[in-house]
N, C-alpha and C positions, 0 to 999 in steps of 0.2 A: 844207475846214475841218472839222476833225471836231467831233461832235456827243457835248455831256457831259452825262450821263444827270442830269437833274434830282435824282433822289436822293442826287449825289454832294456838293452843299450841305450837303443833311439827314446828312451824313456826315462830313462837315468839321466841321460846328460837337458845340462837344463841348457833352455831355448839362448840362442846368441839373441845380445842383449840389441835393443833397436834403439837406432840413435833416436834420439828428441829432437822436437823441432825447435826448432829456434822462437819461443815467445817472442825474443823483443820485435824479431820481423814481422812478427801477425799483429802483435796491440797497438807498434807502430811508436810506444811512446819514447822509448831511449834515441831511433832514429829521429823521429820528429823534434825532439830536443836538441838532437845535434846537425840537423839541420837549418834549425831556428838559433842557435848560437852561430854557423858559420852563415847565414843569409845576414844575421845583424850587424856580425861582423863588416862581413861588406858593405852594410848599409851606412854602417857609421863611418866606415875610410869614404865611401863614396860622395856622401854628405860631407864628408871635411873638406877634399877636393873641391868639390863645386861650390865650396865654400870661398876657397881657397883663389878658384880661380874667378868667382866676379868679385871678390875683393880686389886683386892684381886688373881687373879690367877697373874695376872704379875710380884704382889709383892712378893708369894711366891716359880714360879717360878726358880730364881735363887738358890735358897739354895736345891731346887731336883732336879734343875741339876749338881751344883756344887757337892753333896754329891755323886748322882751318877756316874759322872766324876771320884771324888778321890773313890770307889768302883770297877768301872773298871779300873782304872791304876794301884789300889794295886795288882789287882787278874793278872793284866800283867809283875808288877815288879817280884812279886812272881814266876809266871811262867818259866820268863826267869833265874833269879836269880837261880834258883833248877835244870835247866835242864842241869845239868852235867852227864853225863855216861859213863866218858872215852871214851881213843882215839881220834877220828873224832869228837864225841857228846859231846863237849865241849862246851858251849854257847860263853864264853872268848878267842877262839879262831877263832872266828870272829869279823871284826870290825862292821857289819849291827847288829850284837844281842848286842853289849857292847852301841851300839850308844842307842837302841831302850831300852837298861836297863835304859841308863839312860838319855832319856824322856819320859820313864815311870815313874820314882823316880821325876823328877820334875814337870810334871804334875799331878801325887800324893799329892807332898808337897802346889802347889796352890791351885789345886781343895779343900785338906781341908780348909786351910787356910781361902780360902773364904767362905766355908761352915759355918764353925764358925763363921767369921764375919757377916755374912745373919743372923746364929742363933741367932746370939745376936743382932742383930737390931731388930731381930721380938720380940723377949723376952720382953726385955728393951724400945724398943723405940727409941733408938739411933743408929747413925749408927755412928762406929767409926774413918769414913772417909768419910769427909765432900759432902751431897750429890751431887752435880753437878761435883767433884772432883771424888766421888768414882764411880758413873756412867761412866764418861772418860776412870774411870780405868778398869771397869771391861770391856768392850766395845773393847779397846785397848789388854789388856794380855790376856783377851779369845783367840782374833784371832792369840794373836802372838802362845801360847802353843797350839793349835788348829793347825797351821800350823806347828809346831816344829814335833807333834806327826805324821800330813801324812808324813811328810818329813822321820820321822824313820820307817813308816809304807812302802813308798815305796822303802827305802833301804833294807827292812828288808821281804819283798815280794817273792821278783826275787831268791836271793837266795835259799829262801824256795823253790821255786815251780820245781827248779833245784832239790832239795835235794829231794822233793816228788817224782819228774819222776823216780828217780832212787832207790829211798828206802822209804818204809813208814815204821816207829817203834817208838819208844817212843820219842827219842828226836825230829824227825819232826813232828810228833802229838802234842806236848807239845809247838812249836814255831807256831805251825798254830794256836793255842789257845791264845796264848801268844797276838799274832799281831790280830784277833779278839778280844780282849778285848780291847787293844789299842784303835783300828776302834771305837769299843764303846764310849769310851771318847771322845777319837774326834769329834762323836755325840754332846753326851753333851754339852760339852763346844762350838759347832758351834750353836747350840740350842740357849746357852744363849749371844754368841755373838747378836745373831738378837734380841733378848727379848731386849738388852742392849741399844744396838743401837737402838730400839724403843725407848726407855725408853728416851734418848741421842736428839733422834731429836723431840717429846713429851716437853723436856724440856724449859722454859722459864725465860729468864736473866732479868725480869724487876724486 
């Protein structure tokens, strides 16, 4: 009887099969694909978003600047309007503080104006001037009351800063407040010119 070399089993049986390695992990390219489809994914929700949200700021916008506008023009008309103290400290007896009362009083009366009208467009949903019309408009009388107010703010300057060199007391304290308030609306409302006129060139006639 012949005799078979024990390792001739070990030689029969064929070798346990060896896992593969995983290509797609080494070349990189099916993960890099799926990568690149879920990075874009989030790129395009991400971008819709911040789409999303400086549109929602653009729209409400106008109505915190318009309110803040007629806030500082009130606390301007105020100012000038009271600062009587006799004599010399008369506000009425200059023509740069009668000017500057009253483009403070009319940039008061729009800024609310349009505050209310913003208000009630967000409220309701309507705007009560037709939108491609009330964009014109507000884009338009921003700039024009915007420049009315430097305009009383540079009349209303020089004199002051004469009246400072030579005396500081209540009623030159009370007109340098006066005309920094002013300065502030004029902010505002240069503010909402450019928001506007975004909004203005944005717009589409088809």
């Amino acid at each position: 009887m012949a005799m078979v070399p024990a390792d001739a089993d070990v030689a029969a049986k064929p070798p346990p099969d060896v896992e593969k390695p995983d290509n797609s992990s080494q070349n990189g390219a099916p993960n890099s694909a799926a990568a690149a489809a879920g990075g874009g994914g989030g790129g395009v929700v991400d971008s819709v978003v911040a789409r999303w949200r400086r549109e929602d700021m653009l729209d409400k916008s106008p109505l915190a600047l318009h309110a803040a506008a007629a806030a500082f023009a009130f606390v301007a008309l105020v100012l000038v309007a009271s600062n009587q103290h006799g004599d010399w400290m008369e506000f009425d007896r200059y023509q740069e503080y009668r000017y500057l009362l009253a483009i403070a009083a009319l940039a008061f009366a729009y800024s609310l104006a349009q505050a209310l009208r913003h208000a009630l467009r967000m409220r309701r949903g309507v705007d009560p001037v037709p939108t491609a019309s009330g964009r014109l408009l507000d884009f338009a009388s921003d700039q024009v009351v915007a420049y009315l107010l430097m305009s009383a703010l540079s009349a209303a300057t020089p004199i002051t800063n004469r009246m400072r060199s030579a005396v500081i007391n209540r009623f030159t304290d009370t007109t340098a407040a006066a005309i920094s308030m002013a300065f502030l609306a004029f902010v505002c409302l240069a503010l909402s010119a450019i928001v506007s006129g975004y909004k203005l060139s944005k717009q589409t006639y088809m």
